[in-house]
The first five atom37 places (N, CA, C, CB, O) and aatype in JSON, in Angstrom:
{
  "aatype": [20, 20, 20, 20, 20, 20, 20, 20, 20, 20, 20, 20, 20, 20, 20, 20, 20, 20, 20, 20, 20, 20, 20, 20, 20, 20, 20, 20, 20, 20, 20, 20, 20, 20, 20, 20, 20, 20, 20, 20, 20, 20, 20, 20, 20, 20, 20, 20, 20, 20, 20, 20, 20, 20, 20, 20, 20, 20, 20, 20, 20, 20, 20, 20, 20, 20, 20, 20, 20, 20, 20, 20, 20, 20, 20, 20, 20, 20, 20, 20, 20, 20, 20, 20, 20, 20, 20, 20, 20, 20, 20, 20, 20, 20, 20, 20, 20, 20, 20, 20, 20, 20, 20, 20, 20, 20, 20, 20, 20, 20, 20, 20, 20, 20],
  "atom_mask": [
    [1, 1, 1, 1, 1],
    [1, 1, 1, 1, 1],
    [1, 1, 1, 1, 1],
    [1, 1, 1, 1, 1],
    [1, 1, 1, 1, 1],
    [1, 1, 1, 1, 1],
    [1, 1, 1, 1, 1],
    [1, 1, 1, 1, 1],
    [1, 1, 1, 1, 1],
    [1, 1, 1, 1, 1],
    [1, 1, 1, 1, 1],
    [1, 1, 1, 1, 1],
    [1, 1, 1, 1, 1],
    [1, 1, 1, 1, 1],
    [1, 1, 1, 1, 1],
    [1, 1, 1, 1, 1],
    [1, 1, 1, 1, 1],
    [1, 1, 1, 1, 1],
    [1, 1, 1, 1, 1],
    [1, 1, 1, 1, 1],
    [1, 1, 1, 1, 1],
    [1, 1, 1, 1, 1],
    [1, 1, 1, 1, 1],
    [1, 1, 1, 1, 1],
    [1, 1, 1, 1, 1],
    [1, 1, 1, 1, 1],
    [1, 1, 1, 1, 1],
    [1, 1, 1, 1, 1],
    [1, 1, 1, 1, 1],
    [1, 1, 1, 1, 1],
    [1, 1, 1, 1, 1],
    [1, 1, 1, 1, 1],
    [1, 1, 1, 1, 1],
    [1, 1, 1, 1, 1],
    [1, 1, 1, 1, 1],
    [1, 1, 1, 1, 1],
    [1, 1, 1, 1, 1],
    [1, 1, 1, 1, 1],
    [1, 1, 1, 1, 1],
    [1, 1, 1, 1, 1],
    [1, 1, 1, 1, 1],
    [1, 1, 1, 1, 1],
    [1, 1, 1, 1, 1],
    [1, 1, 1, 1, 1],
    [1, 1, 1, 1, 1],
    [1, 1, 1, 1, 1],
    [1, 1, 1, 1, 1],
    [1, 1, 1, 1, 1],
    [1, 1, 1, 1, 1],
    [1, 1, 1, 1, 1],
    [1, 1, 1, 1, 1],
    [1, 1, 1, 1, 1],
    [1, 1, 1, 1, 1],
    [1, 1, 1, 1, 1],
    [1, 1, 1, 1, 1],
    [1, 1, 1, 1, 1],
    [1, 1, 1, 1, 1],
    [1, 1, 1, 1, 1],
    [1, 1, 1, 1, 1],
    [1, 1, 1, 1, 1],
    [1, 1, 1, 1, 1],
    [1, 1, 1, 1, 1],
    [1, 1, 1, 1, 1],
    [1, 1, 1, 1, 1],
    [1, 1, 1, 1, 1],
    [1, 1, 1, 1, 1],
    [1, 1, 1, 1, 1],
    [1, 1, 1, 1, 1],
    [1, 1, 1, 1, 1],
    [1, 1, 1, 1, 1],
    [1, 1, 1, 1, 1],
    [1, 1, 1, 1, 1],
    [1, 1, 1, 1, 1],
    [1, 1, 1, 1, 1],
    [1, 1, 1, 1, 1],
    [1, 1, 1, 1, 1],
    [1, 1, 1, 1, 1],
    [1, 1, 1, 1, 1],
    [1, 1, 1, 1, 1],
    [1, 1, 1, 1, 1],
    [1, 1, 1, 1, 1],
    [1, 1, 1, 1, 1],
    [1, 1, 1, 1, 1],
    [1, 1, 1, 1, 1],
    [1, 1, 1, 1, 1],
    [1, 1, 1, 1, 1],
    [1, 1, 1, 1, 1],
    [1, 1, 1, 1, 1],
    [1, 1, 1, 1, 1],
    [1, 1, 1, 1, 1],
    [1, 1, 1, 1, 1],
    [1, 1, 1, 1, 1],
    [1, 1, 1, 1, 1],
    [1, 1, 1, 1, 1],
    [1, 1, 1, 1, 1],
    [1, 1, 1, 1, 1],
    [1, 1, 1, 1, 1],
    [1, 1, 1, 1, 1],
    [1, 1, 1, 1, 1],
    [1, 1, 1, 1, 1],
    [1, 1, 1, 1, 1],
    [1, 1, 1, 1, 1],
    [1, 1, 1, 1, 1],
    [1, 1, 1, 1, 1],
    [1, 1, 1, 1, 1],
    [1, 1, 1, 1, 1],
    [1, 1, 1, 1, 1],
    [1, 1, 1, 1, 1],
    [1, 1, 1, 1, 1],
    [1, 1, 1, 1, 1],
    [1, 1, 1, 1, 1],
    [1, 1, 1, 1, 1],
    [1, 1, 1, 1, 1],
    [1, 1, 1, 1, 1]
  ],
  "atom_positions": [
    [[18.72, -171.54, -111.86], [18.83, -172.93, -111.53], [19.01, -173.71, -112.82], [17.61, -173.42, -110.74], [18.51, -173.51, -113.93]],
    [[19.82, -174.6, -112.41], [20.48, -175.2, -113.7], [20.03, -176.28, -114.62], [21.58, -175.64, -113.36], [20.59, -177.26, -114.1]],
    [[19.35, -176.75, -115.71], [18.4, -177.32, -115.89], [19.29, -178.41, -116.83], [17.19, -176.45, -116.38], [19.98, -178.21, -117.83]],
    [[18.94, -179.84, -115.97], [19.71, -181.91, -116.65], [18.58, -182.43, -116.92], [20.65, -183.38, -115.29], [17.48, -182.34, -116.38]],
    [[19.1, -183.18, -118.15], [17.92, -184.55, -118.41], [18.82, -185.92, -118.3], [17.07, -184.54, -120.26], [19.89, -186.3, -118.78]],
    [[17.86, -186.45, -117.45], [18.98, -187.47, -117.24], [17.88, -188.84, -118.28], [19.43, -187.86, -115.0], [16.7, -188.75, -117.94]],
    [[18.0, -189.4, -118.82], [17.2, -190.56, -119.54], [16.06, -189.87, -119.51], [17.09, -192.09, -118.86], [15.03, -190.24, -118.94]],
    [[16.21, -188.73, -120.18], [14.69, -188.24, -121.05], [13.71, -187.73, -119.49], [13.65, -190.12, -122.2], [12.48, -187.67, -119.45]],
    [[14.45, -187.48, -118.58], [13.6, -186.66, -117.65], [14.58, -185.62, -116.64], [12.68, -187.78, -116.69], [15.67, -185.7, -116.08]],
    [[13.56, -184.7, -116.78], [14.53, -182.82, -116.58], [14.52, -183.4, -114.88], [13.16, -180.48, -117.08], [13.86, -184.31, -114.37]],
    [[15.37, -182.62, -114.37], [15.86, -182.72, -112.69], [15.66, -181.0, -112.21], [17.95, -183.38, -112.47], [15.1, -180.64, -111.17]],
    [[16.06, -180.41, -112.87], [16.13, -179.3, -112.74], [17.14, -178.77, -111.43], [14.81, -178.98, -112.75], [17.15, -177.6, -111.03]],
    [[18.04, -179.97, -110.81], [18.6, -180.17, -109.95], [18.18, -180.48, -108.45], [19.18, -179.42, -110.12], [18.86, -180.48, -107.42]],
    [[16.97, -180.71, -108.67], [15.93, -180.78, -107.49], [16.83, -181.75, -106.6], [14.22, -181.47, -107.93], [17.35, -181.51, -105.51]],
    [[16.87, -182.83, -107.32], [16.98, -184.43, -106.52], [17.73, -185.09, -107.6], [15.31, -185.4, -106.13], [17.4, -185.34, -108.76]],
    [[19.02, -185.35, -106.83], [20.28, -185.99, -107.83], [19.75, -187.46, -107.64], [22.21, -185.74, -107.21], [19.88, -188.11, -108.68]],
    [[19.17, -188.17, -106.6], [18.53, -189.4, -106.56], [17.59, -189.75, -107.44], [18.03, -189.55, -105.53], [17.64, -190.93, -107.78]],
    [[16.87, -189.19, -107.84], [15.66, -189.28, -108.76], [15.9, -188.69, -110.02], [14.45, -188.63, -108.2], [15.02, -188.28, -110.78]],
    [[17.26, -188.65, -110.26], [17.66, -187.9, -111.79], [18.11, -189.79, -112.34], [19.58, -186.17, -111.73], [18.4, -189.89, -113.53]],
    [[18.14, -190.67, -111.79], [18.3, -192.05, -111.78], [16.69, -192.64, -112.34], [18.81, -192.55, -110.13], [16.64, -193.57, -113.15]],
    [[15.58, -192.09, -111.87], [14.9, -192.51, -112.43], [13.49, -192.24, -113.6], [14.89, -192.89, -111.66], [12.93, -191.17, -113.36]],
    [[13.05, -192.8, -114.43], [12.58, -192.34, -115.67], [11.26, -192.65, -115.46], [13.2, -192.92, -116.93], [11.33, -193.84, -115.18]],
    [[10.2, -192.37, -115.42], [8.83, -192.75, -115.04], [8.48, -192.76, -116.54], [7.9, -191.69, -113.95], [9.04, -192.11, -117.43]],
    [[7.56, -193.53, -116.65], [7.06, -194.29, -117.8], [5.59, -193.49, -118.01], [6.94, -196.06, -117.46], [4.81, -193.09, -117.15]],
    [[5.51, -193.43, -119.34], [3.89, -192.44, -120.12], [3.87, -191.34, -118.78], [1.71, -193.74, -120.27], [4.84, -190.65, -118.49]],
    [[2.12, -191.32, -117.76], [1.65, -190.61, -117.59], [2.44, -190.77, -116.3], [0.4, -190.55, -117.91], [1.76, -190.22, -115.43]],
    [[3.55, -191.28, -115.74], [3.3, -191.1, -114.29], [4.45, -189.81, -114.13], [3.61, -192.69, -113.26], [5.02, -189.17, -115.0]],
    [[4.52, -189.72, -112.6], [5.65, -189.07, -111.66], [5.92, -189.03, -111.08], [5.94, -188.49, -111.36], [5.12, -189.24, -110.17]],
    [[7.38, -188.72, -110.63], [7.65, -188.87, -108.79], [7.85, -187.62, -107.93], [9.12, -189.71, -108.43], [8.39, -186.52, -108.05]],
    [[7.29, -188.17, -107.16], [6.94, -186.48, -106.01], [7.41, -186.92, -104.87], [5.08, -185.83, -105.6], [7.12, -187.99, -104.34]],
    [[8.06, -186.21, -104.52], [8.17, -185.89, -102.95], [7.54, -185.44, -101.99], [8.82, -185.32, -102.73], [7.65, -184.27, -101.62]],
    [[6.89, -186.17, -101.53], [6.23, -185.79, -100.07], [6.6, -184.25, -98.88], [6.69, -187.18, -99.2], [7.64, -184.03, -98.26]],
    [[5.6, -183.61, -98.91], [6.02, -182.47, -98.47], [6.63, -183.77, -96.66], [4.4, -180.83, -98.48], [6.55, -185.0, -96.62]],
    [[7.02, -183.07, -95.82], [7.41, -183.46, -94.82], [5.81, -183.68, -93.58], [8.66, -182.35, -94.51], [5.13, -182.7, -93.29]],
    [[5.59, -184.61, -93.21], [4.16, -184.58, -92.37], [4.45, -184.01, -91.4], [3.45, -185.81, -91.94], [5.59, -183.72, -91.01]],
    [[2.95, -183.69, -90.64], [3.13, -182.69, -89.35], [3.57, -183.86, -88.09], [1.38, -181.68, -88.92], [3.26, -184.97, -87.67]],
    [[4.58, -182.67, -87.82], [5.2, -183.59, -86.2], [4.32, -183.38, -85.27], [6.73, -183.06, -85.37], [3.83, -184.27, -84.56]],
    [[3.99, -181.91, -85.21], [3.29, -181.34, -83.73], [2.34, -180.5, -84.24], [4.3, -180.45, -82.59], [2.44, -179.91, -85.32]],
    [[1.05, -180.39, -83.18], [-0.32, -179.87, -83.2], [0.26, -178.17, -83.44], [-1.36, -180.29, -81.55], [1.43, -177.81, -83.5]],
    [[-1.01, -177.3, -83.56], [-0.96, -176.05, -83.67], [-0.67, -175.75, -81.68], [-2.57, -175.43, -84.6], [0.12, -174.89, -81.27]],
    [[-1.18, -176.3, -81.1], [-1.29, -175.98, -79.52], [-0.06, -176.84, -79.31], [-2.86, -176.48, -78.58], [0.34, -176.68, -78.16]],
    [[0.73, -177.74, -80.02], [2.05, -177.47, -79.25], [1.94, -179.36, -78.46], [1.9, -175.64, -77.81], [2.43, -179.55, -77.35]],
    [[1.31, -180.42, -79.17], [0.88, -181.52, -78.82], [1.92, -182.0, -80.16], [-0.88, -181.77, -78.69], [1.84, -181.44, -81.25]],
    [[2.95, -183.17, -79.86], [4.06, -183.92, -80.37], [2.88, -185.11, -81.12], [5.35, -184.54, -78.99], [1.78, -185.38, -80.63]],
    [[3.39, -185.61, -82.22], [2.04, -186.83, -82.69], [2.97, -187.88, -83.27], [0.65, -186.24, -84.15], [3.87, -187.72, -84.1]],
    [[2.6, -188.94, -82.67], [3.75, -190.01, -83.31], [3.27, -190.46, -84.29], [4.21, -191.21, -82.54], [2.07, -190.23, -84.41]],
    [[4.01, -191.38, -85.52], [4.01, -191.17, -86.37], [2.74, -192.2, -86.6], [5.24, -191.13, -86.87], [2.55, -192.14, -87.81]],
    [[1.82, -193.06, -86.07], [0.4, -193.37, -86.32], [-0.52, -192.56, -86.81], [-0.11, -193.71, -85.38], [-1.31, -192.84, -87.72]],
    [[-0.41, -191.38, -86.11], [-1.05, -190.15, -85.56], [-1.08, -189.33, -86.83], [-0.23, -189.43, -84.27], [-2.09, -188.67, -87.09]],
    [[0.04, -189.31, -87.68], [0.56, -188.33, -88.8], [-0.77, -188.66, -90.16], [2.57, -188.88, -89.35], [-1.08, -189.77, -90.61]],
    [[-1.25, -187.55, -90.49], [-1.82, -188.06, -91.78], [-1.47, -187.98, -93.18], [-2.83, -187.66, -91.83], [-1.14, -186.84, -93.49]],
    [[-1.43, -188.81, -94.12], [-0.41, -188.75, -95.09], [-0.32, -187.59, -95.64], [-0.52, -189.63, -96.04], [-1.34, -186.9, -95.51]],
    [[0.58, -187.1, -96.24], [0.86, -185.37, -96.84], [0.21, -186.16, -98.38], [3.2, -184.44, -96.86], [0.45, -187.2, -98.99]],
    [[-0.92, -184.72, -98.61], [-1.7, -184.87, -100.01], [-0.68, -184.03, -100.65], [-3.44, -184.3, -100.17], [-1.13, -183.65, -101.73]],
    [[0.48, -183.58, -100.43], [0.95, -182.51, -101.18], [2.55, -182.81, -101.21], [0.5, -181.06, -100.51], [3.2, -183.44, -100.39]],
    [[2.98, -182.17, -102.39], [4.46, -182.8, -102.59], [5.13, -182.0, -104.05], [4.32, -184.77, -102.85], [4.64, -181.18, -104.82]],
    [[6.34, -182.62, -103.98], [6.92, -181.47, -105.61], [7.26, -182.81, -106.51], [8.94, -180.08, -105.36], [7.55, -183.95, -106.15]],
    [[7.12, -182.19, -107.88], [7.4, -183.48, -109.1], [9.12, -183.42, -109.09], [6.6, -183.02, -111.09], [9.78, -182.42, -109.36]],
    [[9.61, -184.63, -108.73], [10.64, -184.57, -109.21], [10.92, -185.22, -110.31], [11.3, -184.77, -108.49], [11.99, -184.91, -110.82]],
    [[10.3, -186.02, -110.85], [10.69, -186.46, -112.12], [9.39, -186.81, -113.02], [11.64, -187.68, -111.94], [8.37, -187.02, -112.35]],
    [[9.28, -186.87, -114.13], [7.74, -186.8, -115.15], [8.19, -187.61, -115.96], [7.14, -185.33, -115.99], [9.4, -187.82, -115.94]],
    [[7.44, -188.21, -116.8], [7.29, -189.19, -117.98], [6.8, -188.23, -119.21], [6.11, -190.51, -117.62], [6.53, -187.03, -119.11]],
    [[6.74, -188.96, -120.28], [6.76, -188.21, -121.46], [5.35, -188.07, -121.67], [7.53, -188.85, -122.64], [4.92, -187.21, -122.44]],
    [[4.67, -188.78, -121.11], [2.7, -188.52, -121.01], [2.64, -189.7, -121.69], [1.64, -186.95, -121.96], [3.45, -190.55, -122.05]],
    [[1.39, -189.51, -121.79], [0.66, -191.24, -122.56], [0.54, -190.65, -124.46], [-1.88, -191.78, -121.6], [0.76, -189.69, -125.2]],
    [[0.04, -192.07, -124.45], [0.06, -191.97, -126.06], [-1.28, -192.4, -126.43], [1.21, -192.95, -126.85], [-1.79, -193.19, -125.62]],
    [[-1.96, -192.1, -127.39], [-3.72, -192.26, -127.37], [-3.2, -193.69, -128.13], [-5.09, -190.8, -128.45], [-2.07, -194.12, -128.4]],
    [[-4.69, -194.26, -128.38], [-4.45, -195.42, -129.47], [-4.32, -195.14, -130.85], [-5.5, -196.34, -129.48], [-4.32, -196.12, -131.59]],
    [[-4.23, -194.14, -131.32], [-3.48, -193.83, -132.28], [-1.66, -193.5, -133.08], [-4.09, -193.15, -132.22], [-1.02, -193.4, -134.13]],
    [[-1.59, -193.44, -131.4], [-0.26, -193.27, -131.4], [0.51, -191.79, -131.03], [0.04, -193.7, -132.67], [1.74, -191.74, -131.12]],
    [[-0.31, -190.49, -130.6], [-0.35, -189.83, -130.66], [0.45, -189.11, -129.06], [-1.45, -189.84, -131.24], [-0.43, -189.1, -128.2]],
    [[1.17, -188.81, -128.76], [1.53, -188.33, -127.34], [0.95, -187.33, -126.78], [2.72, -188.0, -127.22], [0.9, -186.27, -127.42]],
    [[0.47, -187.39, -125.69], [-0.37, -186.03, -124.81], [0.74, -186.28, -123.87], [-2.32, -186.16, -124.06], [0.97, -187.3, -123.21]],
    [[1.63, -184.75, -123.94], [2.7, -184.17, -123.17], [1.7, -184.28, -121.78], [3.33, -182.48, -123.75], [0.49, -184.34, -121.99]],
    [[2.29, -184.29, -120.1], [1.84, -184.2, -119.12], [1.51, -182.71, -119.06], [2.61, -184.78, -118.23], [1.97, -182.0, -119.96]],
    [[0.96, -182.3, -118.35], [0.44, -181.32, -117.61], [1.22, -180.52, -116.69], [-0.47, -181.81, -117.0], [1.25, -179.29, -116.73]],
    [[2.01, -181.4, -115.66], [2.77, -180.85, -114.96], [4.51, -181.23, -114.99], [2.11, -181.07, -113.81], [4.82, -182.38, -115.28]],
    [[5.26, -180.55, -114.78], [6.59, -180.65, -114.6], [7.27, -180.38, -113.43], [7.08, -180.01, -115.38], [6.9, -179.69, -112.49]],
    [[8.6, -181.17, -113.63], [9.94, -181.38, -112.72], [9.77, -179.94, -111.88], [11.66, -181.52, -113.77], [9.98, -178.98, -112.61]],
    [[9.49, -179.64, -110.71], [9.54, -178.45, -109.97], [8.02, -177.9, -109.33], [10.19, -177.41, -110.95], [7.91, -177.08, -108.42]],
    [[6.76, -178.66, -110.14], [6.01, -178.03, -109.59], [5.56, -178.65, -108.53], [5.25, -177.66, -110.28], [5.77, -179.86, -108.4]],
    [[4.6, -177.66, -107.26], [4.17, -177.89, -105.75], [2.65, -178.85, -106.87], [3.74, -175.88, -104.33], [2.22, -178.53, -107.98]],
    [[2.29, -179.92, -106.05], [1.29, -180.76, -106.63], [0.53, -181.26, -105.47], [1.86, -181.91, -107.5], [0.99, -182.11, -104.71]],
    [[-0.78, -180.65, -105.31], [-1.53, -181.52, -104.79], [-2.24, -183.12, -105.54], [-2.42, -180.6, -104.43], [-2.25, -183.43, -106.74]],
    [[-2.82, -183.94, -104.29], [-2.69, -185.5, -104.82], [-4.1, -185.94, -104.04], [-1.01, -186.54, -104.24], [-4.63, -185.6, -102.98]],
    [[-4.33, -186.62, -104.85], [-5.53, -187.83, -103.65], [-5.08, -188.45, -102.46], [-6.05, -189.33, -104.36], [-3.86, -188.51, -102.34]],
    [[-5.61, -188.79, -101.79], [-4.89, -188.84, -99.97], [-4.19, -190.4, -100.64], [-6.53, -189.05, -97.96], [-2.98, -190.62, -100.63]],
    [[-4.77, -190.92, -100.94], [-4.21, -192.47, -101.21], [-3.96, -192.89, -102.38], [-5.03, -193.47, -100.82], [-4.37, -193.97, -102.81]],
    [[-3.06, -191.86, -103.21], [-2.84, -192.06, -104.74], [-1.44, -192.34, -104.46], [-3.2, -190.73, -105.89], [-0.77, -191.89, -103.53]],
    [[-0.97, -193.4, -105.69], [0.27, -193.79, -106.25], [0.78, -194.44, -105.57], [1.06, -193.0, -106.59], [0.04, -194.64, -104.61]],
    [[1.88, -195.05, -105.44], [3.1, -196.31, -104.82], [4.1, -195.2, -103.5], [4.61, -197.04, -106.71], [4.63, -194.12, -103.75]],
    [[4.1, -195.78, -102.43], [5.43, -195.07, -101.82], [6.63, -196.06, -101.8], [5.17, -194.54, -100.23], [6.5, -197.27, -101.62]],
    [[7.85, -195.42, -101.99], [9.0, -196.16, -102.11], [10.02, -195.51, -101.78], [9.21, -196.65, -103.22], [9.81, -194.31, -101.63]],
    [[11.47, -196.01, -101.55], [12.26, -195.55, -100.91], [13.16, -195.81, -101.77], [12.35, -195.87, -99.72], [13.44, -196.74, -102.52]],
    [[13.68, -194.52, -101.45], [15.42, -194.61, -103.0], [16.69, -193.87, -101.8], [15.13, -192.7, -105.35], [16.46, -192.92, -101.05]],
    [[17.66, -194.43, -101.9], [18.61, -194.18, -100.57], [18.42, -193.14, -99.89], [19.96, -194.08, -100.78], [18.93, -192.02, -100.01]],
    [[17.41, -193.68, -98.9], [16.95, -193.36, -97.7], [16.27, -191.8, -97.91], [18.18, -193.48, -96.6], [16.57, -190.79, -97.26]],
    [[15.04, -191.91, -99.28], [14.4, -191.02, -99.53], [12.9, -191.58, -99.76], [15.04, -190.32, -100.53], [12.74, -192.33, -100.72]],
    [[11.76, -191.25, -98.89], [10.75, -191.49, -99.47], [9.95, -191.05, -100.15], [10.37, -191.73, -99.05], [9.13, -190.21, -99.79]],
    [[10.02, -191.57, -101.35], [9.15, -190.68, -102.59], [8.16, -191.65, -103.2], [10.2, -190.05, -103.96], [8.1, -192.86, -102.94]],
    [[7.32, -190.91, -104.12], [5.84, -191.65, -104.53], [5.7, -191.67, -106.04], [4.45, -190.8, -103.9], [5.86, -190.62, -106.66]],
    [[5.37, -192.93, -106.74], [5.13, -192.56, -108.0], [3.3, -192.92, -108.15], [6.28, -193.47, -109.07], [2.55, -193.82, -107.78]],
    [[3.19, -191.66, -108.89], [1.77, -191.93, -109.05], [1.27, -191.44, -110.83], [0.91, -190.92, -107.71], [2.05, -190.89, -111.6]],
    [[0.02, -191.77, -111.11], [-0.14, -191.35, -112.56], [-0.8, -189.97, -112.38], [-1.09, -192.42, -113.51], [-1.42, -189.52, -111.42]],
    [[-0.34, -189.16, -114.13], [-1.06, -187.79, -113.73], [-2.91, -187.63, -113.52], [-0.61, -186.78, -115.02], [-3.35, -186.5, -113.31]],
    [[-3.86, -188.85, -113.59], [-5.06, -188.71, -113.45], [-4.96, -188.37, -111.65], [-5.92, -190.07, -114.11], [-5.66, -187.42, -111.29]],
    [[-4.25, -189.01, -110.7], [-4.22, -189.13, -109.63], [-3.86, -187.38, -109.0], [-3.26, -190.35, -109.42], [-3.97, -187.32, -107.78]],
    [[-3.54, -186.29, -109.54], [-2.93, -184.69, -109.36], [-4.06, -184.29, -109.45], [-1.85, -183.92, -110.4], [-4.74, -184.35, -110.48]],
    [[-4.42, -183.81, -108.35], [-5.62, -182.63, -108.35], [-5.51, -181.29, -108.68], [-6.13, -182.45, -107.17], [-6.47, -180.64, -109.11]],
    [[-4.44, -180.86, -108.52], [-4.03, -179.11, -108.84], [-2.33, -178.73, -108.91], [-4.72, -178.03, -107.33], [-1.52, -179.45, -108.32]],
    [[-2.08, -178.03, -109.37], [-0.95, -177.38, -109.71], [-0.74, -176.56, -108.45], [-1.06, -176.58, -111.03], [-1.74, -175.88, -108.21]],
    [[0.05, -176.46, -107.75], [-0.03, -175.02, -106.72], [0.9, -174.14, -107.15], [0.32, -175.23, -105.08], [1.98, -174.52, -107.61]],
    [[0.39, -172.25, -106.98], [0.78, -171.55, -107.85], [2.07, -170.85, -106.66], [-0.54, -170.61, -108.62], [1.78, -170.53, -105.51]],
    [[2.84, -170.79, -106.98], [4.24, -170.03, -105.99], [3.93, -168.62, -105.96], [6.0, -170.18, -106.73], [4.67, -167.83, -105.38]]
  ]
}
């Protein structure tokens, strides 16, 4: 897989939409895994019903923060990885007719391993 930086953030070709955008110090944008439509027994749930997906992939990262010294702490996680999140962490927003989330890296609870 073929690896772009588009304004200082890798795509890795994930999402040509979000190769448009550059998240600033610690944050990133993730994609929402897809929420559950229907129960394990086979019960349809409209979308009230749905509970937000804690889990999602980075599509785009920032360069990390900088201490008050001036010093950069690279992020933790990168363009491709599965990321769990706090149920109610970061901004949701929509980029042509994609809903994705930017949140900061304090808000990532775990890396998930493939």
């Amino acid at each position: 897989m073929g690896s772009k930086t588009t304004m200082g953030t890798k795509t890795n070709g994930l999402n040509a939409t979000a190769a448009t955008l550059r998240p600033l110090a610690d944050r990133v944008v993730a994609k929402p895994l897809a929420r559950e439509e229907m129960t394990k027994s086979g019960i349809m749930l409209p979308d009230t019903a749905k509970e937000k997906p804690m889990r999602g992939t980075v599509i785009a990262a920032g360069e990390g923060r900088r201490t008050d010294d001036g010093v950069r702490i690279p992020l933790e996680v990168q363009v491709g990885d599965q990321i769990l999140f706090t149920k109610y962490a970061g901004s949701e927003f929509k980029l042509a007719d994609e809903e994705l989330l930017i949140l900061s890296e304090k808000d990532i609870l775990a890396v998930v391993a493939s």
